[in-house]
Each structure stands twice: as C-alpha cells, then as structure tokens.
C-alpha positions as CSV (number, residue, x, y, z in Angstrom):
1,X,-42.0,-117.9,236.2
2,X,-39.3,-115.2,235.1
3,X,-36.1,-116.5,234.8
4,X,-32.4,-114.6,234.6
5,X,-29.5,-116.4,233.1
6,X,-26.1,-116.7,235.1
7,X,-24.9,-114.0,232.4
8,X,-27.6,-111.9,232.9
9,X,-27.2,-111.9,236.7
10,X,-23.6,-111.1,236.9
11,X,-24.4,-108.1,234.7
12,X,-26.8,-106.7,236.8
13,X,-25.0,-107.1,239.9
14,X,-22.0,-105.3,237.9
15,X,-24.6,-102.5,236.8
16,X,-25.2,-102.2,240.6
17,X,-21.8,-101.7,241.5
18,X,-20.9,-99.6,238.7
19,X,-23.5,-97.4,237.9
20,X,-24.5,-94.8,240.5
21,X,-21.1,-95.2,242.0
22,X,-19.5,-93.3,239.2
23,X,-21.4,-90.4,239.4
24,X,-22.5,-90.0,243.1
25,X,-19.2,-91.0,245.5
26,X,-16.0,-90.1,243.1
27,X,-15.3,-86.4,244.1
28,X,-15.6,-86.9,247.8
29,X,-13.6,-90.6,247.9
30,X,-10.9,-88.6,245.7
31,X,-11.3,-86.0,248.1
32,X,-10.2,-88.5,251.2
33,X,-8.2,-90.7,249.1
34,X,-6.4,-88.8,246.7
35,X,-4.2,-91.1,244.6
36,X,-4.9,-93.6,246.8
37,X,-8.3,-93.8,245.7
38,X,-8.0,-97.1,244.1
39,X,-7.3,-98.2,247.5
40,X,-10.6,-97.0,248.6
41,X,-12.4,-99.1,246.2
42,X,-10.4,-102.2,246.1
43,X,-11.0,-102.3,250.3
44,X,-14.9,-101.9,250.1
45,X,-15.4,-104.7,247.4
46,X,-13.2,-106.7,249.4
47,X,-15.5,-106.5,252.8
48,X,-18.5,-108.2,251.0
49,X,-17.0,-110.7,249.7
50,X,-18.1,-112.8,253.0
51,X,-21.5,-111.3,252.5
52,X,-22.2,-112.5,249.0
53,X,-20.4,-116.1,250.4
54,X,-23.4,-116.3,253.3
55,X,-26.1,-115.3,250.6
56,X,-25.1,-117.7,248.6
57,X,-24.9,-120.6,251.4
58,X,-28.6,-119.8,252.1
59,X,-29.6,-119.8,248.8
60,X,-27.9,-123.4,248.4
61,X,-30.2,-124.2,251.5
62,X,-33.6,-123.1,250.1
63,X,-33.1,-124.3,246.2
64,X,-36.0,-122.4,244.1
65,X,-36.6,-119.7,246.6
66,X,-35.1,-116.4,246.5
67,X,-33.9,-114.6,249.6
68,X,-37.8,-112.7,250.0
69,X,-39.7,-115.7,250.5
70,X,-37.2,-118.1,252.5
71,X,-37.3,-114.8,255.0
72,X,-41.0,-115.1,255.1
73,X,-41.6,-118.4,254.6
74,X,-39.2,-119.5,257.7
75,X,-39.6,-116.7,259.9
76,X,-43.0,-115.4,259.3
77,X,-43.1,-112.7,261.7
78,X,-39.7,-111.5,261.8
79,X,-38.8,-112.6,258.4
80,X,-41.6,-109.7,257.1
81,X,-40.1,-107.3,259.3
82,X,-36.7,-108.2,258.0
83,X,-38.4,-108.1,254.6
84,X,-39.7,-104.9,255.5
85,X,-36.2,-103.4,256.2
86,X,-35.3,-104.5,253.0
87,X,-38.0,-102.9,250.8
88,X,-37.6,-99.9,252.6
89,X,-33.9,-99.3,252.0
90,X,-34.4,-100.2,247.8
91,X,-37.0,-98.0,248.0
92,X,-34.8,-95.0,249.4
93,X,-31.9,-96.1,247.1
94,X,-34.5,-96.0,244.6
95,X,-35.2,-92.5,245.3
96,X,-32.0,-91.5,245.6
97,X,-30.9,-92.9,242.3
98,X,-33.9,-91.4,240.4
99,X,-32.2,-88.0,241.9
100,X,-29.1,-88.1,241.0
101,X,-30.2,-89.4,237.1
102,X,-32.7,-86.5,237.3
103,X,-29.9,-84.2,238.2
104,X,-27.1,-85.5,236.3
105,X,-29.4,-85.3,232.8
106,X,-30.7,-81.4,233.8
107,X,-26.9,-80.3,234.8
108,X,-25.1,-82.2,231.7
109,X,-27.4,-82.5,228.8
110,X,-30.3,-80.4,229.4
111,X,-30.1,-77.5,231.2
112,X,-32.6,-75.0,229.9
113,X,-35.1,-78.1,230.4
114,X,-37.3,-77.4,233.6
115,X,-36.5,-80.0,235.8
116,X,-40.0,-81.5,236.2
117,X,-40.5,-82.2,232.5
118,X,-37.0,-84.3,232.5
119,X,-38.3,-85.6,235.9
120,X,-41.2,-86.8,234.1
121,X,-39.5,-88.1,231.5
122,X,-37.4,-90.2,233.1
123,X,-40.0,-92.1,235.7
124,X,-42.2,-92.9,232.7
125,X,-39.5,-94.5,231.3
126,X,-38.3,-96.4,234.4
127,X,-41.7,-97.3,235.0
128,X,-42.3,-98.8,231.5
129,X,-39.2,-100.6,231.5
130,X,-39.9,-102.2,235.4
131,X,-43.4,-103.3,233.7
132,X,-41.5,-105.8,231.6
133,X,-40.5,-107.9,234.3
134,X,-37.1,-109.6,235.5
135,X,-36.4,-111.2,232.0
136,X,-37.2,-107.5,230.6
137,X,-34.5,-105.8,232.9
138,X,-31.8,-109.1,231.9
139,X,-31.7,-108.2,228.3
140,X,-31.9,-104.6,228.6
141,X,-29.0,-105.0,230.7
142,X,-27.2,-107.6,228.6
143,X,-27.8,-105.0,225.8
144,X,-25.7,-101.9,226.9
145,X,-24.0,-103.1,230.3
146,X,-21.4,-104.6,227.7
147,X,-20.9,-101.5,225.3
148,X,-19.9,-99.5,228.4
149,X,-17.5,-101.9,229.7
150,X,-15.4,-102.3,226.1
151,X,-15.8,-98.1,225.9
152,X,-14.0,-98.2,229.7
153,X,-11.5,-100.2,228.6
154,X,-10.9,-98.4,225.3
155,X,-10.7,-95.2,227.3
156,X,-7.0,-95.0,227.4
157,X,-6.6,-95.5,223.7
158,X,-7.7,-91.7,223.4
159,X,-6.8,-90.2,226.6
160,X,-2.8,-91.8,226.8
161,X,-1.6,-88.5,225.8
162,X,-2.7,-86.9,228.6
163,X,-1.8,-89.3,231.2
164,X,0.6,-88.0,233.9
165,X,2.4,-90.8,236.4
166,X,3.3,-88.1,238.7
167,X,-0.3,-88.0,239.6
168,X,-0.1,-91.1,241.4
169,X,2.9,-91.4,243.1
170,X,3.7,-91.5,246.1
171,X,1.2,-94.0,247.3
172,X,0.1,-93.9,250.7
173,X,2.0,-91.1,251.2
174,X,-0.6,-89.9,253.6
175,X,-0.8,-93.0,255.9
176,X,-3.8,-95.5,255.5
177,X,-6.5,-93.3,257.1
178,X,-7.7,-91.6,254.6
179,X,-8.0,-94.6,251.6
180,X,-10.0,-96.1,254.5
181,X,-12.1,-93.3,254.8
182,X,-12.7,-93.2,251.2
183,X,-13.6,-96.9,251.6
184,X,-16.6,-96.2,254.2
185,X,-17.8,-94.1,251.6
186,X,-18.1,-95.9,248.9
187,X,-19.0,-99.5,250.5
188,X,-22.9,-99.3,250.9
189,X,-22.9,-98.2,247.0
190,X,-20.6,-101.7,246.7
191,X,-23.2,-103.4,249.2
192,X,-26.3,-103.0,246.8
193,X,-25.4,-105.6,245.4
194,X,-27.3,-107.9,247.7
195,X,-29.9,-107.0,245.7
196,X,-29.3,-110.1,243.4
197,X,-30.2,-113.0,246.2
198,X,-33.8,-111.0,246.4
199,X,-34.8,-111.5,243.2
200,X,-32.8,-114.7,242.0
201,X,-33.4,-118.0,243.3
202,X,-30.8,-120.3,244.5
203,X,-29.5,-122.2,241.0
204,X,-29.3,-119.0,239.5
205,X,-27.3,-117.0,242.1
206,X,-24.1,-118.3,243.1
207,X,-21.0,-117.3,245.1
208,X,-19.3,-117.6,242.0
209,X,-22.3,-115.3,240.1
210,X,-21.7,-112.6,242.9
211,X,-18.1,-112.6,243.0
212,X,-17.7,-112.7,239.2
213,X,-20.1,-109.3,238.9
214,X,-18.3,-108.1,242.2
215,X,-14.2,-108.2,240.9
216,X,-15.6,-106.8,237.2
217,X,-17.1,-103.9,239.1
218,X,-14.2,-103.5,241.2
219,X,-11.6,-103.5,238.0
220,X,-13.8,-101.4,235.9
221,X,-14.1,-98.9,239.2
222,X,-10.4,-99.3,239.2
223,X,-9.8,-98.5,235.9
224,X,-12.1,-95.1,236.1
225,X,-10.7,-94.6,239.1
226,X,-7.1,-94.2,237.3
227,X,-8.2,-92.6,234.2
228,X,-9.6,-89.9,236.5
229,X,-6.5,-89.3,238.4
230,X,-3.9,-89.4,235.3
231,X,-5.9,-87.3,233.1
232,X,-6.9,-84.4,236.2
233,X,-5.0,-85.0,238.9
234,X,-5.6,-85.4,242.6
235,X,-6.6,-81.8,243.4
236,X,-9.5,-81.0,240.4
237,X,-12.2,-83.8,241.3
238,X,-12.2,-82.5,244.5
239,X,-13.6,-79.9,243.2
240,X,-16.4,-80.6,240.2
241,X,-19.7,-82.6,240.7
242,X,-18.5,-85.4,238.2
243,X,-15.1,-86.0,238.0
244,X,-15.4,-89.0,236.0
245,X,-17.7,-86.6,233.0
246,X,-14.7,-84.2,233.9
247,X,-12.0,-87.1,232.6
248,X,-13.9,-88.2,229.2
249,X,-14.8,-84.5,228.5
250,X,-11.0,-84.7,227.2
251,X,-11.0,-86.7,225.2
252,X,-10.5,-85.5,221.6
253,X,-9.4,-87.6,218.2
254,X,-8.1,-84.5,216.4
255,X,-7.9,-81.0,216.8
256,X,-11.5,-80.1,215.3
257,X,-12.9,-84.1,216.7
258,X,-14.1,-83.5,220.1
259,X,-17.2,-83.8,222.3
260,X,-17.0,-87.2,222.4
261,X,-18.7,-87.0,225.9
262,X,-21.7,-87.0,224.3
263,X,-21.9,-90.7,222.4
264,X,-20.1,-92.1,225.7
265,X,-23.3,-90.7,228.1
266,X,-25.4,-92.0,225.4
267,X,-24.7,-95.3,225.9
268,X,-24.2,-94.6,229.9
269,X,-27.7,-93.5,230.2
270,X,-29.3,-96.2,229.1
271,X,-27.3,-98.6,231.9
272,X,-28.0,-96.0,234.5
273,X,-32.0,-95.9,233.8
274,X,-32.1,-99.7,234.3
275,X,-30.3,-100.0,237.0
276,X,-32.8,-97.3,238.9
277,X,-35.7,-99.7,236.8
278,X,-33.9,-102.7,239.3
279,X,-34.9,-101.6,242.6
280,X,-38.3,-100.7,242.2
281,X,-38.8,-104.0,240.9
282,X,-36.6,-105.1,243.9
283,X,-39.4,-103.3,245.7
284,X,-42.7,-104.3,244.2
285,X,-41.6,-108.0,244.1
286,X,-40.7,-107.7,247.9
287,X,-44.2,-106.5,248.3
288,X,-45.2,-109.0,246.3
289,X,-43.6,-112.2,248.1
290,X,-44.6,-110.6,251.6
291,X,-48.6,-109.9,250.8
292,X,-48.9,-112.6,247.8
293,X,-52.3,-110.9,246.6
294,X,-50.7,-108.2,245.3
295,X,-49.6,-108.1,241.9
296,X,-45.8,-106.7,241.6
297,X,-46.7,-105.3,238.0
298,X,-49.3,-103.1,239.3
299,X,-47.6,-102.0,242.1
300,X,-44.7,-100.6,239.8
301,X,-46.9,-97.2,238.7
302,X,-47.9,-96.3,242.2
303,X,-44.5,-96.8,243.9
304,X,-42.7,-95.5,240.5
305,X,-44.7,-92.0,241.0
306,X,-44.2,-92.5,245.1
307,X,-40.3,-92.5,243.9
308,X,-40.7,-89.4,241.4
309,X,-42.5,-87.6,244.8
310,X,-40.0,-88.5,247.2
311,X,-37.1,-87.9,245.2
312,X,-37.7,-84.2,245.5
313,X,-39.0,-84.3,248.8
314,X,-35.9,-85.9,250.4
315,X,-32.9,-84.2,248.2
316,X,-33.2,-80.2,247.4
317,X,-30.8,-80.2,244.8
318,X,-27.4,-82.5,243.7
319,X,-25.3,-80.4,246.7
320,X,-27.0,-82.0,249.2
321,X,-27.6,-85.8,247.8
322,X,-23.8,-85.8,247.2
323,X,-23.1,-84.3,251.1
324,X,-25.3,-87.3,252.2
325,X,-23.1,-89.5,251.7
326,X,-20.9,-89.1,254.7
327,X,-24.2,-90.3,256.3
328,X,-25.2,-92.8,254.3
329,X,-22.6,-95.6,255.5
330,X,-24.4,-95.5,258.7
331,X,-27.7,-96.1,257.7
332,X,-27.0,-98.2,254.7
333,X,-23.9,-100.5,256.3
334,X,-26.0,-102.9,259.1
335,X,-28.8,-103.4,256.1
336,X,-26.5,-104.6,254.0
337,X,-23.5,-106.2,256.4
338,X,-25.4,-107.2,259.7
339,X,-28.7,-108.5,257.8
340,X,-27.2,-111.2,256.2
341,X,-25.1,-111.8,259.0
342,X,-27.7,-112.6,261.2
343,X,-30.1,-114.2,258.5
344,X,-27.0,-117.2,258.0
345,X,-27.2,-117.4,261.8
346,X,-30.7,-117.9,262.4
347,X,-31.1,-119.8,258.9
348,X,-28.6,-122.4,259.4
349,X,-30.0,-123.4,263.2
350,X,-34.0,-123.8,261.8
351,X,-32.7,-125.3,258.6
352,X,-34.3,-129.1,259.8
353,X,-37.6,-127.5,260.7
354,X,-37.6,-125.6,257.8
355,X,-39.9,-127.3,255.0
356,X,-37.8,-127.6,251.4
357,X,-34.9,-126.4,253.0
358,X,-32.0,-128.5,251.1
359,X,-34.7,-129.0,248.0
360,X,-35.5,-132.3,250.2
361,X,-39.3,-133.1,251.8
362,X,-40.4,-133.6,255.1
363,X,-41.9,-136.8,256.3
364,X,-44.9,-135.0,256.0
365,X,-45.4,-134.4,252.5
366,X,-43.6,-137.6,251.8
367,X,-46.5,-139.6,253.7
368,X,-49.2,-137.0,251.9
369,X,-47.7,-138.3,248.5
370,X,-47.8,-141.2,249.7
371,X,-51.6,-141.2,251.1
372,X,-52.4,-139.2,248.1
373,X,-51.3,-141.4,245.4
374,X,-52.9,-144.7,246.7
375,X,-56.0,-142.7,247.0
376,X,-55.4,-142.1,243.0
377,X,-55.5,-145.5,242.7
C-alpha cells in the first residue's frame, strides 16, 4: 500500500490552501476587503479548524482506514452516497482548477498559443503525474512546495522599496462587513483541505498534521496578501485578473535586471499542476474504495480527459470562473462544513457496532481466531 509521510501530508494540505487560492479569489476578496484583506483570510482558516479537529477524531476511531472506506464500510448505503457527494465536488474542483491553470498559462506565458494545444498539454501532464500514485504526488510535492515558500518569504527582500504603510492603514475603517464578506469567499478554497483525511489513513493524518499545513497556508496567504497591498495598493487588484502576478511583476534587482516573474511562475507552475494532479486522484481512489473492482490507475485517463471536457464545457473564459465565485460558497460550504459535521455525529454513536473501529476486534473475529487457530493445530 502507498504510504505519505507526516511531512509529505502537511505539504499537500498547504499546496491545497495555497495554490489555486492565489490566483482565483485575490482580486474580488481585495475588492470586499480592502486592507483588511488579511482579515478575510485569517477568519476563513480559523472556521475549519473544528472541521479538521472532527476529521481527525474519526480517523483516530477507524486506525488504517481513510475517511472513503470508514464512510462505506460503516454506512454502506449512505456512506456511498456521502462518498458520492464527495467525488463529485473533487471532481468539479478538479475542473475548475484545470481552468484556471489552462487560463492562467495562455493569458501569462503563452498567448499566441491556441488554447487547446496548452489545454492538451497540460492534462497529459496531470494525467502522467496522477498515474504515479500517492507516494508519486508526496515527493513531487515535497520537491517544489518548499522552493515556493522560501521565494514567499524572500519576496520582501526585493520589493521593500516599494512598500507603502499608508496602504494599510486605517484598519477596519470600513466596519467588519466587508473582511467578512471577503472571508465567505475565500473559505471553500481554505475547506479543500479535507481532502487529506480521504486519502490518508488515520496514523498518518492528524489534528496536528492538518493544523500545521492549515496556519503555514494561512501565514504564507498572509504574507501575499500584504506584499499585494504595500506594493499596489487597495484600489489596483480590484482591477487586474492576478493581482498577486501584478505584485512580483515588480520586482526588479537593478535597473536593466527585471522580469523576474518569470523564474518565480516557474517554480509556481509546477506546485499548481500537482495540486490539480491531487484531486483526480482524490477522485479515482474514491471510485476506487466505493466499487473495489475498479482500478484507481486506470480510471485516472478516462476522468483526466472527462476533466479536460468539462473544463471548457462549464467555464467560457477566466471572466466567468473568477465571477463564480460569489456562488461558489454556497455550493462548496455544507460539503466541506456540514459533511463532516454530521459524519462525527453519526460515527461516534455506531462506533461499538462498527467492526475495527478503535483498531480493536469484535468477539467475533476474536472467537474465528480463536476456532481458526486450533483447527491449525
């Protein structure tokens, strides 16, 4: 079986906090927010950490099983639909994700490309790396995840120049409402990081695991978050598809050194593909753990392609996937709030009747041991 280190785990769940948030939600929570917007984010990390804390208390209960197969295996009817609902929202993350990569690449880096060919390009790759497993997407993510944290931290050792502290004073000088707004925003992006209970057994996932890849995300949010704000303002992000491109477009060594956009979206890109590599193996392993025939690796091709399809069939262009997200919350919110919720409700009442909940046997199997060793001798 495929196993991810603690290490590895906290890095994905950071990668899922981090990643799509900075290039789909910044403009319209800075929008709302203004330079409050730190406010925004610090709120919506702060709402799951009770969400992570019941994932974690179930996966204590079932040691060895990840949050897929203690659904099916102790609710078998409704724990598939419930697994269902699940696989169904990765899968439209997935395709929104693939979108907003697709777009992001054609818009920055290659715009006389036709869109279809860097489509194309991009799915194969996804696909490929998906192929290689959980262990696969760990040290892929362990790779770069890193890198692109120390660059985010060395960010201000170019750009301090051009910081302006007027830009973020006064705060809350337009009441709380609008940081709050910002904050329904950008929670379901926050929220995917349930993800990690799905596809990580109990010993592995912790409460600590989640909460130390949920306050990394939230500082390194933070810290973009700022950058953004002392280097353009409150009034420009507003107003460009990628504010946070926008903010390390300026930075610039030297008069005739510049374009250093370019190396930092090299080693962004890399991050970004994984993460969308993540949940379609969230999806093909949910399919996996609810029909056990099926082999998750060679479900990764069709629903990769399915992914390619219904990225353009769902989103016309970037406009409109950025303009969903004043919908979003309300689809994305009860999956990833009232789920869990009710999953460490119903869980902890059937835990007795539940076998290898706790890691301990039933009589049962203790007296088929039992029976089934004296037969051996």
């Amino acid at each position: 079986m495929e196993k991810l280190s603690e290490r590895q785990l906290i890095l994905i769940g950071i990668a899922y906090i981090l990643n799509t948030t900075l290039l789909s939600v910044p403009n319209l929570v800075l929008g709302l927010a203004r330079m409050d917007a730190w406010f925004s984010y610090a709120a919506a990390v702060l709402c799951f950490l009770p969400v992570l804390w019941m994932l974690a208390r179930i996966s204590r209960r079932f040691p060895g099983r990840d949050l897929f197969s203690v659904m099916i295996d102790s609710m078998p009817a409704a724990g598939r639909c419930l697994a269902a609902v699940f696989i169904l929202f990765y899968l439209f993350v997935l395709m929104r994700d693939l979108r907003m990569l697709i777009d992001f690449v054609n818009i920055i880096l290659l715009p006389l490309t036709p869109l279809t060919v860097t489509a194309s390009l991009l799915i194969i790759t996804v696909i490929l790396i998906a192929r290689g497993g959980m262990e696969i997407l760990g040290r892929m993510t362990e790779l770069w995840l890193p890198v692109l944290l120390i660059v985010i931290v060395l960010i201000p050792v170019f750009l301090f120049q051009d910081f302006d502290l007027r830009f973020i004073r006064p705060f809350f000088d337009r009441g709380l409402v609008p940081p709050l707004q910002g904050a329904f925003i950008v929670a379901p992006y926050i929220g995917e990081i349930i993800a990690l209970p799905l596809i990580c057994p109990g010993p592995v996932f912790r409460f600590r695991t989640g909460l130390a890849a949920l306050l990394t995300g939230m500082a390194a949010l933070l810290l973009l978050t700022l950058y953004t704000i002392l280097t353009l303002g409150t009034l420009i992000p507003d107003r460009v598809l990628f504010p946070t491109y926008e903010m390390v477009r300026q930075i610039r060594a030297t008069d005739f050194l510049d374009r250093f956009d370019l190396p930092l979206v090299g080693i962004y890109l890399p991050t970004m593909i994984t993460k969308v590599a993540y949940s379609l193996f969230v999806v093909c392993h949910g399919l996996h753990r609810m029909f056990p025939g099926l082999s998750a690796r060679k479900l990764i091709n069709p629903f990769g392609l399915a992914s390619y399809v219904g990225s353009f069939w769902l989103f016309d262009n970037t406009t409109q996937l950025l303009g969903f997200n004043r919908f979003w919350p309300v689809v994305a919110l009860p999956v990833e709030v009232l789920l869990p919720v009710l999953l460490f409700l119903r869980l902890r009442r059937t835990k007795r009747g539940i076998p290898g909940a706790g890691g301990k046997k039933t009589g049962d199997e203790r007296r088929e041991e039992t029976l089934g060793s004296s037969e051996h001798r």
